[in-house]
C-alpha positions in Angstrom: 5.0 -7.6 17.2 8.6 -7.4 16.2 10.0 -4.3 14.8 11.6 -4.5 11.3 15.1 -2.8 11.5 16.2 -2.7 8.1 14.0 -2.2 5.6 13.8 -4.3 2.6 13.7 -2.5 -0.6 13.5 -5.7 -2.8 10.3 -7.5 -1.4 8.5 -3.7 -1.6 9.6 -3.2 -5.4 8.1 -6.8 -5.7 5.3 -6.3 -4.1 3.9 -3.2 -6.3 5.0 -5.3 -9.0 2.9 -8.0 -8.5 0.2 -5.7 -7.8 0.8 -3.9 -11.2 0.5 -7.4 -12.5 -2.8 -8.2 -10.5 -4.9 -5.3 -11.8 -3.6 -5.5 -15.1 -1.8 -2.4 -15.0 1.0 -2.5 -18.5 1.1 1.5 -18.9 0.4 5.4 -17.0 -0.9 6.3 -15.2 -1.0 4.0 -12.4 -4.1 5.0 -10.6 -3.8 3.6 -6.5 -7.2 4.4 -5.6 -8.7 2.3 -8.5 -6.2 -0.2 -6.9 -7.4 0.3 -3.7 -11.2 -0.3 -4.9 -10.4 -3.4 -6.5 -8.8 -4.7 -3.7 -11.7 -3.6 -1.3 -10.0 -1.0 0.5 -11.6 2.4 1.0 -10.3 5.5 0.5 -11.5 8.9 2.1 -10.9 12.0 1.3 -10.8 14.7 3.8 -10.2 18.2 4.9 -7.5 18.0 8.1 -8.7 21.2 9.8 -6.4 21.8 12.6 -2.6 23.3 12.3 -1.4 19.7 13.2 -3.0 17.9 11.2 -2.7 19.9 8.4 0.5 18.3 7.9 -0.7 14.8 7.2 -1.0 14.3 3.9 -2.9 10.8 4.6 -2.5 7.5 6.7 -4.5 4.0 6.9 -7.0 3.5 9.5 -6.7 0.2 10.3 -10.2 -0.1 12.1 -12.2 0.7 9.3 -9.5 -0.7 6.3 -9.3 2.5 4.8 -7.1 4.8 3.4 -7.1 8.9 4.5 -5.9 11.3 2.2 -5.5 15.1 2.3 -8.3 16.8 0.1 -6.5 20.0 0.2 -3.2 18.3 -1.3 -2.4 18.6 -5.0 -3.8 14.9 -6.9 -0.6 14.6 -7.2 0.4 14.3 -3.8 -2.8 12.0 -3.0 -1.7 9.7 -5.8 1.4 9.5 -3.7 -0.2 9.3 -0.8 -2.9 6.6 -1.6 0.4 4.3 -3.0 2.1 4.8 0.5 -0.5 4.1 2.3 -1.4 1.1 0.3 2.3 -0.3 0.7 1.7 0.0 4.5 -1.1 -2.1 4.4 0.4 -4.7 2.2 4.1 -4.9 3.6 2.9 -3.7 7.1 -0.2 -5.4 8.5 0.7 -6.2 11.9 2.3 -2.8 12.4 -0.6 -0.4 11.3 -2.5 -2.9 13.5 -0.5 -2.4 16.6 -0.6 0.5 19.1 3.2 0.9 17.6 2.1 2.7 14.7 2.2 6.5 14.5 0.8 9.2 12.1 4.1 11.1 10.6 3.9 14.6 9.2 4.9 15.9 6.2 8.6 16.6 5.2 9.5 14.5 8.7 13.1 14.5 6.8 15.3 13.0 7.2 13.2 9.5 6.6 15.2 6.8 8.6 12.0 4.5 9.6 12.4 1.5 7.9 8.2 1.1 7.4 8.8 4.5 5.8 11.4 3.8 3.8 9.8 0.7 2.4 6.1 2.2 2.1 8.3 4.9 -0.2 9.9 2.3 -2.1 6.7 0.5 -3.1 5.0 3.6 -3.8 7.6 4.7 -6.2 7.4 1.2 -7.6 3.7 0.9 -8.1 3.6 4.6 -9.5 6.0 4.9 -11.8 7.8 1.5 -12.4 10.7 0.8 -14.6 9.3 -1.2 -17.1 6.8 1.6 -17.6 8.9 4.6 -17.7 11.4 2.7 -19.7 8.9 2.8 -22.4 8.9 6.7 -22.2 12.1 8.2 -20.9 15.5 9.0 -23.1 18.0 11.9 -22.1 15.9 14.2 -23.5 12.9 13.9 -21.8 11.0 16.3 -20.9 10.0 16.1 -17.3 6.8 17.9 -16.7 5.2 16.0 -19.8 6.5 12.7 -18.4 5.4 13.6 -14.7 2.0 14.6 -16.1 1.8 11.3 -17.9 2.5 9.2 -14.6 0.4 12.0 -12.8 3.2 12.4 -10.1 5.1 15.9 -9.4 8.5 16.5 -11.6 10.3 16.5 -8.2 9.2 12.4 -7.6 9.5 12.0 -11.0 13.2 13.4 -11.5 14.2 11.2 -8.1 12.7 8.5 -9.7 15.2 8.8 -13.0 18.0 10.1 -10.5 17.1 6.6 -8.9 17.0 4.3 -11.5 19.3 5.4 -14.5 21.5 8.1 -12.9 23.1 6.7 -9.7 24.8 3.8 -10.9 
C-alpha cells in the first residue's frame, strides 16, 4: 500500500459533500452516526478504561466495520469523532486496512499526517458545511447558539468561520 504524502483537501471536502447529498442532508445538524447506519457501518460506544486509552477519543476497527467512540467524551466531541472516523473509512480504505495504521491520541498536535489532515477536512465538511452555515452565520453571530445548532463545540465551530470567511 502506498503512503499518501500530501493530503488532499479538495477530494475530502467532496467527498462529505456528496455524502451530505446521499442521505439527503440540506440543514443542522448533521448527525454522522445516522450516516454511519445508513451506510451500514456500526458505531460503538465505549468506556476506554486505562490511562492510555483514555486519550482516544475513537478510531475504526477495520475487522468488524465499525466505528469506536469515547462514551465519556462530550456528544460533541463523538459527533466529531464519528465524522473523522467516517472520513477514514471513505478516503482511507486500504490504509485502516493495513498493519500501517495507528490509533493517535488526543491533542497529538501539531497534526502533520496527511490521513489526519484529510479525515479533519472531511469531518469539518460533513459537519458543518458551507452551504449550511452560510444559511446561518453574519458578523454577528452568536457562536454558542450556532455551535449548538450544528451540535459541534464553539472552538470547531469558530475554526470553522476562521476557515472559511476569515482567512482570505
Amino acid at each position: 500500500m502506498e503512503q499518501i504524502k500530501k493530503p488532499n483537501f479538495e477530494r475530502a471536502k467532496q467527498e462529505a459533500l456528496n455524502l451530505l447529498e446521499y442521505c439527503g442532508y440540506k440543514k443542522p445538524p448533521v448527525d454522522p452516526m445516522q450516516i454511519c447506519r445508513e451506510l451500514n457501518i456500526g458505531v460503538s460506544f465505549r468506556k476506554f478504561t486505562t490511562e492510555e486509552t483514555k486519550k482516544i477519543s475513537g478510531f475504526f476497527y477495520a475487522k468488524e466495520n465499525m466505528i469506536c467512540v469515547n462514551v465519556e467524551e462530550a456528544i460533541t466531541r463523538q459527533f466529531f469523532t464519528a465524522a473523522h472516523e467516517l472520513g477514514h473509512k471513505i478516503l482511507h480504505e486500504d490504509y485502516i486496512k493495513s498493519k500501517d495504521y495507528k490509533i493517535l491520541y488526543r491533542n497529538s498536535f501539531p497534526i502533520s499526517d496527511p490521513y489526519e489532515q484529510e479525515a479533519n477536512t472531511f469531518a469539518a465538511n460533513l459537519l458543518i458545511p458551507k452551504f449550511m452555515l452560510d444559511e446561518y452565520f453574519s458578523p454577528r453571530a452568536n457562536y454558542s447558539e450556532l455551535a449548538k445548532i450544528f451540535c459541534v463545540s464553539e472552538e470547531f465551530l469558530s475554526n470553522r468561520i476562521r476557515f472559511l470567511y476569515v482567512r482570505k
